[in-house]
N, C-alpha and C positions, 0 to 999 in steps of 0.2 A: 504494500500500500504506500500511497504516497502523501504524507498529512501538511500540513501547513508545515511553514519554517518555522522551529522556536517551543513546537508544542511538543516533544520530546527532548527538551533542551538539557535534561538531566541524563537522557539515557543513549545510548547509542540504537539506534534504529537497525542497522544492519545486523544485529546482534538478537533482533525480536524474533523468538516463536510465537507468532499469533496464536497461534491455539493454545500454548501452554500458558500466556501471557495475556489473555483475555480477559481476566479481572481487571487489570492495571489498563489496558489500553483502553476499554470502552469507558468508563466514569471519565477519563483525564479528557478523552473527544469531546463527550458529552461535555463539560465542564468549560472547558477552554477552547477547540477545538470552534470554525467556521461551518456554516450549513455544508459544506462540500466536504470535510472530514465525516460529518455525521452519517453523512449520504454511504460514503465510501464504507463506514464501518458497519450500515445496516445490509447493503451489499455482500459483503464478504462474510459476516456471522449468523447473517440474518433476523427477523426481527424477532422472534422467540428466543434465540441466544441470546438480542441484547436486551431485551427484555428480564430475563431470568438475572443478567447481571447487575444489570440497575435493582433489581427489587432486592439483591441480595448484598450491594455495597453496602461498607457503613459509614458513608458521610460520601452526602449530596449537597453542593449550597440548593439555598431555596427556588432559585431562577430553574436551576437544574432538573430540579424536582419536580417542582409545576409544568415543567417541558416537557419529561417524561409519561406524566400524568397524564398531559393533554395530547400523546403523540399515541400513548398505550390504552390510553381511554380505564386507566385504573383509580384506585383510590388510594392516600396519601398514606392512611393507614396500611396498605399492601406493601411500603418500602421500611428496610429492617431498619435505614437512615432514620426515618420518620419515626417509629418505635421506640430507638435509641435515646434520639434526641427529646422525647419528653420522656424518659425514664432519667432525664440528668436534668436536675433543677438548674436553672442560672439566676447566679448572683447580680442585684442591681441593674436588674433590666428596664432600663427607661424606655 
């Protein structure tokens, strides 16, 4: 695959097993990642692999999230992120 420049900037790309590395590449697309990586990555995994991935990350930011939601037609509660994050109180939230 071919992702944007910068969006693998920690990792060597030439060095990716997609398949075995499929946790790590589909959230960081989703997350960072332009319409055209997203495209790319539903292509190649398809969309009940990346489906399964997102609902079983554990930490989505919220734009991520609602993206997912609205692209899977799921509910907020169906992602472990989602779960997680109100099982952890946060302090002084204005």
């Amino acid at each position: 695959m071919n992702f944007s420049a910068g969006l693998f900037w920690d990792t060597d790309e030439t060095k990716f097993d997609y398949d075995k590395h499929a946790g790590h590449i589909i959230p960081r697309v989703f997350m960072k990642g332009k319409l055209d990586d997203i495209l790319q990555v539903i292509r190649y995994y398809g969309k009940e692999k990346v489906k399964e991935v997102l609902t079983n990350t554990r930490y989505l930011d919220k734009k991520t999230l609602s993206f997912a939601i609205a692209l899977f037609d799921l509910k907020k509660e169906d992602f472990r992120c989602y779960k997680l994050s109100q099982s952890t109180p946060q302090h002084w939230n204005y």
